[in-house]
TORKOL-414871 format. One record per residue (C-alpha): x negated, y negated, z negated; residue number from 1; residue in one letter. Coordinates in nm, 3 decimals, padded with zeros to 5 digits, always signed. Layout:
<recs>
REC       xx       yy       zz  resi  resn
REC        X        Y        Z   NUM     A
...
</recs>
This chain:
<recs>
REC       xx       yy       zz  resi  resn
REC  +03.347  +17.090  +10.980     1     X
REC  +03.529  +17.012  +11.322     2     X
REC  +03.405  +16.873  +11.615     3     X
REC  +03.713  +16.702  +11.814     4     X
REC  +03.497  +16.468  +11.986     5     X
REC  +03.219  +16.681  +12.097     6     X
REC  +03.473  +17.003  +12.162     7     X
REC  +03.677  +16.772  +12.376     8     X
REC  +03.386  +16.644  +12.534     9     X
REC  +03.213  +16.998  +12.591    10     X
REC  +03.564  +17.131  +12.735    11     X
REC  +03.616  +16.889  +12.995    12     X
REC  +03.254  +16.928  +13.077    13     X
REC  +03.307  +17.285  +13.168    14     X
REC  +03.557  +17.197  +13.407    15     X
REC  +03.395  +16.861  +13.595    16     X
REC  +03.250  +16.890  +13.933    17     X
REC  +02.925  +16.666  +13.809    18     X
REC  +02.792  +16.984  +13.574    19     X
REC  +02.474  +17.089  +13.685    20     X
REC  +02.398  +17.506  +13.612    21     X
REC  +02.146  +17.574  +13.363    22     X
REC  +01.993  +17.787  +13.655    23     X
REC  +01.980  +17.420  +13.857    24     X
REC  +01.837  +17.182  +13.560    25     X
REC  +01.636  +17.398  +13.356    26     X
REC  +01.229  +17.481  +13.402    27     X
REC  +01.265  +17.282  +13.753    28     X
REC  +00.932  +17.122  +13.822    29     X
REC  +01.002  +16.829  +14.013    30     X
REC  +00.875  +16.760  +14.374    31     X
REC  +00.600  +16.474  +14.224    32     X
REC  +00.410  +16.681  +14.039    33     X
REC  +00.310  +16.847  +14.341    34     X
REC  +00.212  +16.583  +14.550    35     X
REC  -00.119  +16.622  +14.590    36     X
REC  -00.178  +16.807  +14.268    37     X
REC  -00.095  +16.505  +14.061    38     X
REC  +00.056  +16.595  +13.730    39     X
REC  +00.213  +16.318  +13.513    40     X
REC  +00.033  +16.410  +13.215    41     X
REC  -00.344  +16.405  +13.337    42     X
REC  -00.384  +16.128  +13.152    43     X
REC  -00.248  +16.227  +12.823    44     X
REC  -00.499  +16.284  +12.569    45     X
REC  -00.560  +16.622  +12.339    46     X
REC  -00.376  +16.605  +11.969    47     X
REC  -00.639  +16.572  +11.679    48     X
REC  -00.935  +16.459  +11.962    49     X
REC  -00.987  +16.123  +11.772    50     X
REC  -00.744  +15.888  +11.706    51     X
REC  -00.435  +15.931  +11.840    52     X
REC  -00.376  +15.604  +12.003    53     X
REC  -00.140  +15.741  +12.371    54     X
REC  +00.086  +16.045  +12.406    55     X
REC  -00.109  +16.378  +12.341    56     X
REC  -00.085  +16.784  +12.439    57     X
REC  -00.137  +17.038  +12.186    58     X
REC  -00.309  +17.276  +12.379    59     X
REC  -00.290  +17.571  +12.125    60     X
REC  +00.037  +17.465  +11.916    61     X
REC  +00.175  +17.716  +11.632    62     X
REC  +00.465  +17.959  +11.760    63     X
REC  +00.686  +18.082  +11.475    64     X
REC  +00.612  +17.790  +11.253    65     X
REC  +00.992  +17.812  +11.140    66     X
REC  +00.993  +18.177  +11.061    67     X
REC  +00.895  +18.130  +10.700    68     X
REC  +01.078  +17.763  +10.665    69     X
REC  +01.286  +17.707  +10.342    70     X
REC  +01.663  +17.738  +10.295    71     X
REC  +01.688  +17.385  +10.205    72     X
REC  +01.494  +17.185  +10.502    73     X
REC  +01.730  +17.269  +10.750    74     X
REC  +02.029  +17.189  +10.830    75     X
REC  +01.891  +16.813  +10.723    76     X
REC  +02.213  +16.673  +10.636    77     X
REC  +02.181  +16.858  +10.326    78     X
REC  +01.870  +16.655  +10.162    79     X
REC  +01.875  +16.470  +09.848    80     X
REC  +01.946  +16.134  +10.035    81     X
REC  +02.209  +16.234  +10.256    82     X
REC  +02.375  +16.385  +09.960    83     X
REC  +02.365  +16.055  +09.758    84     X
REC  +02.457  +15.812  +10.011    85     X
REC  +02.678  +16.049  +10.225    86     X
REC  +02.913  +16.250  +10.015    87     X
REC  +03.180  +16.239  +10.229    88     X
REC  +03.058  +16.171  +10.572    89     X
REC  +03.106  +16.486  +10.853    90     X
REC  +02.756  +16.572  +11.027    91     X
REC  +02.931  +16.411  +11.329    92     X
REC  +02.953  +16.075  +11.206    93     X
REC  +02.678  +16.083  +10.951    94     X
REC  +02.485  +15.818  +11.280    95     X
REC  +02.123  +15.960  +11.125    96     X
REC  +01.850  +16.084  +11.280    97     X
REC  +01.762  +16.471  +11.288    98     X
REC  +01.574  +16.769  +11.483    99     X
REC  +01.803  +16.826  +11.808   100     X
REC  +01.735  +17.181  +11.910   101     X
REC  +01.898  +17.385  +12.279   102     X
REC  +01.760  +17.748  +12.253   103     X
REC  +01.915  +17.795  +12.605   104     X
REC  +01.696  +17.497  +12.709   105     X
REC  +01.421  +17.605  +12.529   106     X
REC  +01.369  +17.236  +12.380   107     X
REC  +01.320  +17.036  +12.065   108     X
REC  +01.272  +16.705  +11.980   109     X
REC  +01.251  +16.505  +11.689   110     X
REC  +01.383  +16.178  +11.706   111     X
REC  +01.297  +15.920  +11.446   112     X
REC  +01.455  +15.558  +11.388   113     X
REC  +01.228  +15.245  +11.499   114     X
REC  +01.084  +15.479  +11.784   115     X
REC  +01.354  +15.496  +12.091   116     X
REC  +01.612  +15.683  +11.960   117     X
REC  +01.886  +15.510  +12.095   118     X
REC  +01.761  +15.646  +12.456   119     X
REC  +01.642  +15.973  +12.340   120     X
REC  +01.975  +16.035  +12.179   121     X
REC  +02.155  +15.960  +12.518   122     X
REC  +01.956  +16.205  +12.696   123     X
REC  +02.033  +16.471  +12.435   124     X
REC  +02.364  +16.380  +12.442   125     X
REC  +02.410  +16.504  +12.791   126     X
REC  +02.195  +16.817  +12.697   127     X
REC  +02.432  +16.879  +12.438   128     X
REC  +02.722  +16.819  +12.673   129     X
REC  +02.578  +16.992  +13.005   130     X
REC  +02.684  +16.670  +13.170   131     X
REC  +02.397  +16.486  +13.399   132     X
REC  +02.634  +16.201  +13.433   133     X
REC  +02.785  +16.155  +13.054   134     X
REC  +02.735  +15.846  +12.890   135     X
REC  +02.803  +15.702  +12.508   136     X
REC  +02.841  +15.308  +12.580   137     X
REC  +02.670  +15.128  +12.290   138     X
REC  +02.885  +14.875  +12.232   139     X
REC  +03.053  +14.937  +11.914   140     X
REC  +02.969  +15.079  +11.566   141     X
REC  +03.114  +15.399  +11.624   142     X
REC  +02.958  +15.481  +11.979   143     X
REC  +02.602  +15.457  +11.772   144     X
REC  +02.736  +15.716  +11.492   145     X
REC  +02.857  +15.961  +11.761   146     X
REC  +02.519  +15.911  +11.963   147     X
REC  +02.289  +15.897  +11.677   148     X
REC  +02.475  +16.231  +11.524   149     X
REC  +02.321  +16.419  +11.818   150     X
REC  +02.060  +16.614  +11.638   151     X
REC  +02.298  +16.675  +11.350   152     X
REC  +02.571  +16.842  +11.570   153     X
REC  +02.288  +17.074  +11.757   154     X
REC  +02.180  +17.228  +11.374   155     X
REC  +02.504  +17.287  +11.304   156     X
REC  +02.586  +17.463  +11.581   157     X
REC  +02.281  +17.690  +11.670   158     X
REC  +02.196  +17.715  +11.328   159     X
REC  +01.828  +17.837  +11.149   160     X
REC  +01.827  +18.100  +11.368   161     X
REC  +01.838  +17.883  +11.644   162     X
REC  +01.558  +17.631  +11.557   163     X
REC  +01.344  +17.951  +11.474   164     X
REC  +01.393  +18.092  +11.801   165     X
REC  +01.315  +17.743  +11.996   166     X
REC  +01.039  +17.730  +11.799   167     X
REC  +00.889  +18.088  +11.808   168     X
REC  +00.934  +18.047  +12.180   169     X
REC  +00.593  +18.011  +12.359   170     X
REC  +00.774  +17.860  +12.681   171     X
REC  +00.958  +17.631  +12.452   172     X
REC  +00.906  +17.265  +12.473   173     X
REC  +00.883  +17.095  +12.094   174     X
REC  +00.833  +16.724  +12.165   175     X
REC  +00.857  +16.419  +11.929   176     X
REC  +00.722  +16.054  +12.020   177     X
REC  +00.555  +15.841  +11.710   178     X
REC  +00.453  +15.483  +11.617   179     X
REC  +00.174  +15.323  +11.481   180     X
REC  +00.308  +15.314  +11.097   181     X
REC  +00.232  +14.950  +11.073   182     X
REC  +00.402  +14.882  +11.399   183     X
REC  +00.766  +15.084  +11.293   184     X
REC  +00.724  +14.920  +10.966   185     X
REC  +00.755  +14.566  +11.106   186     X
REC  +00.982  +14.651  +11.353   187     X
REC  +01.228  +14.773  +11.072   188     X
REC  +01.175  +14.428  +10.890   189     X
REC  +01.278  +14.216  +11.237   190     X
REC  +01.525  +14.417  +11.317   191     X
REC  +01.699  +14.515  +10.990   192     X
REC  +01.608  +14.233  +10.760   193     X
REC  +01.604  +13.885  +10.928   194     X
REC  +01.914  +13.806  +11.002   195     X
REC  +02.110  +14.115  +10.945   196     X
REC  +02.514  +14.231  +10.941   197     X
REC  +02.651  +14.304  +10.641   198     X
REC  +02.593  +14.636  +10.678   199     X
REC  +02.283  +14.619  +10.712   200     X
REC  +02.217  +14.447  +10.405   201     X
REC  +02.391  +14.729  +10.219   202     X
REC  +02.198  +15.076  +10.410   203     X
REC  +01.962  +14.924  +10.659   204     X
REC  +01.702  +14.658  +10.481   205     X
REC  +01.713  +14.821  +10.129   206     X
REC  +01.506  +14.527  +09.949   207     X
REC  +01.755  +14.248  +10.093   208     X
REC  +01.794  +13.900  +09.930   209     X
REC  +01.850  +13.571  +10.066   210     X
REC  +01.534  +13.435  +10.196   211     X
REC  +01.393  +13.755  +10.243   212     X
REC  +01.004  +13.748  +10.370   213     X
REC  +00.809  +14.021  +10.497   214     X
REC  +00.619  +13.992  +10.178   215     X
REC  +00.974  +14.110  +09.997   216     X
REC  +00.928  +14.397  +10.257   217     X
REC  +00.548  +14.518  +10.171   218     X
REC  +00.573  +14.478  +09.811   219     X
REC  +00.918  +14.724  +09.765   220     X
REC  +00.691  +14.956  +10.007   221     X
REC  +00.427  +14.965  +09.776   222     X
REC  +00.676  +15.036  +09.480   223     X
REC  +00.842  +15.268  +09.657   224     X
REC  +00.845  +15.695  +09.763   225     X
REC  +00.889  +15.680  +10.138   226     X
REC  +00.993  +16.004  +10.157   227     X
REC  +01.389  +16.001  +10.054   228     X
REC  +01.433  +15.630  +10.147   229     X
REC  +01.732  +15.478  +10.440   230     X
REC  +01.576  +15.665  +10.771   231     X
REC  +01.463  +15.328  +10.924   232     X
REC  +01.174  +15.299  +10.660   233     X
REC  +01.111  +15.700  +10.543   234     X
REC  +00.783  +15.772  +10.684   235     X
REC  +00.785  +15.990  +11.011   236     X
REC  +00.570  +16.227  +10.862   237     X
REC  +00.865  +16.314  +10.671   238     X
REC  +01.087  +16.287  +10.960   239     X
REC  +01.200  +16.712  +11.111   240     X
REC  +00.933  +16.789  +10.784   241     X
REC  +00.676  +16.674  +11.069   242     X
REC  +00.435  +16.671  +10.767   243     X
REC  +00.392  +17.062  +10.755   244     X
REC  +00.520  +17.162  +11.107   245     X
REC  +00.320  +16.907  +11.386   246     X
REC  +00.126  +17.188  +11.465   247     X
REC  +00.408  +17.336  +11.599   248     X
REC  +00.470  +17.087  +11.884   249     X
REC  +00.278  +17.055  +12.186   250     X
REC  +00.374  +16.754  +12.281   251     X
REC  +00.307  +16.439  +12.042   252     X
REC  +00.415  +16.087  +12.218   253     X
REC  +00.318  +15.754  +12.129   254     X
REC  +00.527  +15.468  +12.140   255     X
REC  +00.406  +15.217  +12.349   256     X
REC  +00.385  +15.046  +12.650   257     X
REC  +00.393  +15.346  +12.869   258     X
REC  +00.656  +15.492  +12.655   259     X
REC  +00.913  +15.494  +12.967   260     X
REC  +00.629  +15.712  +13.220   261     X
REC  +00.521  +15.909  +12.926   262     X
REC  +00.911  +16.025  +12.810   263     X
REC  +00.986  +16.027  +13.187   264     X
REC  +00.718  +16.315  +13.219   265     X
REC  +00.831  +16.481  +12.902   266     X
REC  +01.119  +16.542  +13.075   267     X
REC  +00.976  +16.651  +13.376   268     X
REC  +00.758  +16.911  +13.225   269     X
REC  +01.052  +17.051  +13.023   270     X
REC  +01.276  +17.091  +13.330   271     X
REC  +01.521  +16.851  +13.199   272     X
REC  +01.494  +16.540  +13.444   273     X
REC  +01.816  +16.583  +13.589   274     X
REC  +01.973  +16.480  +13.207   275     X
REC  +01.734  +16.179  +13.236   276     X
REC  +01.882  +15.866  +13.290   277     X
REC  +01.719  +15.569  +12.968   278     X
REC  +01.357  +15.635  +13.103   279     X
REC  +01.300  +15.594  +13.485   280     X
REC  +01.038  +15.429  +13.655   281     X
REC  +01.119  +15.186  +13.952   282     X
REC  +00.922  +15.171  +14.341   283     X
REC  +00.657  +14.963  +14.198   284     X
REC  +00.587  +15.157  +13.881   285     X
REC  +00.787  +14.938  +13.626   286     X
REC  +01.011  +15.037  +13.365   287     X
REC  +01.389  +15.043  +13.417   288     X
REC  +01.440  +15.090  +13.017   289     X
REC  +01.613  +14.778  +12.838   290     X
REC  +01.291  +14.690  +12.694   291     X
REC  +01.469  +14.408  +12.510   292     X
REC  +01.726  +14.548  +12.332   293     X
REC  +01.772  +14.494  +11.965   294     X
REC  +01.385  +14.438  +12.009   295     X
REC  +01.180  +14.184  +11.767   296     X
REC  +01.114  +13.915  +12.033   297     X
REC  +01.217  +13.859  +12.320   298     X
REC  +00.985  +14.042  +12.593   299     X
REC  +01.049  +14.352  +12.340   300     X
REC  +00.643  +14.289  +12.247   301     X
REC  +00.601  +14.423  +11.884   302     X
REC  +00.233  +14.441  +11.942   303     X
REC  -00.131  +14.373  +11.768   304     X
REC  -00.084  +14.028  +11.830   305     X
REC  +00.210  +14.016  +11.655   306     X
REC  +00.103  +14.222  +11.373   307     X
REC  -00.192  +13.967  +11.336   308     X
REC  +00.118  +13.697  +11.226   309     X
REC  +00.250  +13.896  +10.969   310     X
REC  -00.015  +14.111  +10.796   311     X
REC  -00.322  +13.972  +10.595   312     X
REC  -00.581  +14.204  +10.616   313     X
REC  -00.575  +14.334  +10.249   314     X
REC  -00.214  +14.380  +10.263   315     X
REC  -00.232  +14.622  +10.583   316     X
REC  -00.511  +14.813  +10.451   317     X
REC  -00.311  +14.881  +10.094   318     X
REC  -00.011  +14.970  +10.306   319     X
REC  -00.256  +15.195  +10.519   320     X
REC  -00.332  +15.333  +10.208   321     X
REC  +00.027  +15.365  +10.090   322     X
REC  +00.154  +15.543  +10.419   323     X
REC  -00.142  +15.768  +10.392   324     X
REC  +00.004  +16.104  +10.479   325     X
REC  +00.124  +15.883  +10.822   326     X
REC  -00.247  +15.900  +10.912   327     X
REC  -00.361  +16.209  +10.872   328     X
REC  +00.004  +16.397  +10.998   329     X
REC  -00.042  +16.191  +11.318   330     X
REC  -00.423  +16.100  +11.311   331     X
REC  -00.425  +15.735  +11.396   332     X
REC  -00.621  +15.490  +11.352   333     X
REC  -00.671  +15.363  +10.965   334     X
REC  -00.917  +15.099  +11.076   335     X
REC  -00.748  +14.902  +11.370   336     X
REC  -00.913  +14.631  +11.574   337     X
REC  -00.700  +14.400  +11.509   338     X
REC  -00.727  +14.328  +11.137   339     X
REC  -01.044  +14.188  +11.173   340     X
REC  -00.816  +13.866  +11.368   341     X
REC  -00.510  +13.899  +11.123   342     X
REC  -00.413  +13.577  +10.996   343     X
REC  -00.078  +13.656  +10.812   344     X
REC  +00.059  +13.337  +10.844   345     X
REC  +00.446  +13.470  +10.834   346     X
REC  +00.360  +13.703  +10.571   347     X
REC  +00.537  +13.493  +10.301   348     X
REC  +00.718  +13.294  +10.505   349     X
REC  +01.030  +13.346  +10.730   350     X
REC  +00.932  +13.342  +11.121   351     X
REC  +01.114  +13.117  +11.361   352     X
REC  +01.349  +13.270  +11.520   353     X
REC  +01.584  +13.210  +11.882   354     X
REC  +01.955  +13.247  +11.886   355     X
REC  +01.917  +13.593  +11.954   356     X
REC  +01.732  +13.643  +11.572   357     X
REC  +01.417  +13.725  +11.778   358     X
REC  +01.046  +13.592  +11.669   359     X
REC  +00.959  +13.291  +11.854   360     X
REC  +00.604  +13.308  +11.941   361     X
REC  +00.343  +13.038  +11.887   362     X
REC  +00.242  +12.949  +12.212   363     X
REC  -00.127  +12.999  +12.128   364     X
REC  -00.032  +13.387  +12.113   365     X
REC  -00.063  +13.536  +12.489   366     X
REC  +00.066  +13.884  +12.472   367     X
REC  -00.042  +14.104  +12.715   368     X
REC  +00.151  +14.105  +13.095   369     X
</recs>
């Protein structure tokens, strides 16, 4: 396959004044961390110590884990559903999802739709790139394909042997962030199904039909094998083949309200700030990220409270259920604190929404500041 875009890009990369020497970027702790002894993650939590409800360190995470990995899981673009719905489509412009690995930078993520990706795949964009300063506007269709490609592009280039040796590395940092499966799987419904382009009517929101309610959504779940399904709704567990290599990663992110600090200090501890640019942290210790874009309302809040509006309580424990291997991959919670308030009352019924297709909140519902 070519890469025109990407070789272009890469060539006049090598040339511009605003590349930053692998020497310069990589493994650089940054000056905060020493202040004082202060490390951004001393308040991350240990992976598989109860539920895993914040961003997490594997202490003791498995080196090698790819060694023995079959032929067919990597490159990704060759699975059963890519093959089906993507006959045609170059890894450059399949726009889907996949492990991005940098052997030189000794990193890995896994970047999963519903959790971010649009920022993560900017940031690995520029690792891709060696360009501190290059930006993919998102703006129209094809500036997500070629940003969304990212992790595609990276497999084919390095190859097996390259995700082995990233992750055989003990100096290697294998991150990936996660979401509460209830959480992503509303967040797909909002975002792909209410209100959607025609496109997305076709790839993105896979049960669509006029009227659609998030009832339509649950039941085709419950019907359905999440594991080869449009990337928006496959389970993360089978996102990278999490499901048999999480114990390879040492650090396991949650998506949430610290998910700017958290990613922030991912990139920190990998020695990759300097290609940082989506998740940055202001004087007075705010987010800079676009928390509202393409979000579900109009703070970006797809919280508890929120959940509590669409989900009855027996529906969210049979989807619990359903997205079992979700739980135990990731360890969260199966019993959350807020079903015992769920109400459900947009379950079978479509939301209000404002001009920008986002959930108008009763005014009774006070999400948190």
């Amino acid at each position: 396959m070519t890469f025109l875009v990407w070789g272009a890009l890469i060539q006049g990369v090598r040339t511009s004044s605003e590349v930053i020497s692998l020497f310069q970027l990589r493994r650089s702790r940054p000056q905060a961390e020493a202040n004082l002894g202060v490390t951004c993650d001393e308040d991350w939590g240990i992976f598989g110590d109860g539920p895993l409800q914040r961003t997490s360190i594997n202490p003791s995470p498995w080196h090698g884990a790819m060694d023995g990995a079959d032929e067919w899981e990597f490159p990704e673009a060759d699975s059963a559903y890519i093959r089906s719905e993507f006959p045609n489509v170059d890894v450059e412009r399949l726009g889907i999802q996949f492990l991005f690995v940098d052997p030189a930078m000794k990193f890995a993520f896994c970047p999963i739709e519903k959790n971010a990706c649009s920022f993560f795949d900017q940031t690995m964009t520029r690792l891709l790139t060696r360009n501190t300063s290059y930006v993919i506007p998102k703006e129209m269709p094809e500036d997500f394909l070629r940003t969304y490609s990212v992790g595609a592009i990276a497999q084919e280039r390095y190859g097996m042997q390259g995700i082995k040796q990233v992750f055989a590395d003990p100096d290697a940092t294998r991150a990936v962030f996660v979401r509460d499966p209830l959480h992503r799987f509303l967040s797909a419904y909002l975002n792909k199904c209410l209100h959607p382009t025609p496109e997305e009517t076709e790839t993105n929101c896979p049960m669509y039909k006029p009227g659609i309610t998030f009832k339509d959504a649950v039941e085709w779940a419950l019907q359905t094998d999440m594991q080869d399904v449009n990337p928006h709704w496959k389970l993360q567990a089978y996102h990278c083949h999490l499901h048999k290599y999480i114990a390879s990663y040492n650090i396991i992110g949650v998506v949430s309200g610290s998910l700017s600090e958290d990613a922030q200090c991912l990139f920190e501890k990998a020695g990759l700030a300097g290609y940082n640019q989506e998740f940055l942290i202001d004087e007075n210790g705010r987010a800079k990220r676009d928390g509202g874009f393409r979000s579900a309302t109009k703070g970006g809040n797809t919280d508890d409270e929120l959940l509590k509006l669409f989900f009855p309580p027996a529906v969210a424990k049979n989807l619990i259920h359903h997205f079992a291997i979700e739980y135990s991959t990731f360890h969260f919670d199966t019993s959350p604190a807020w079903l015992e308030q769920a109400t459900g009352k947009y379950y079978e019924t479509q939301p209000p929404l404002d001009e920008n297709s986002r959930v108008i909140l009763p005014s009774s519902v006070e999400l948190p500041k």
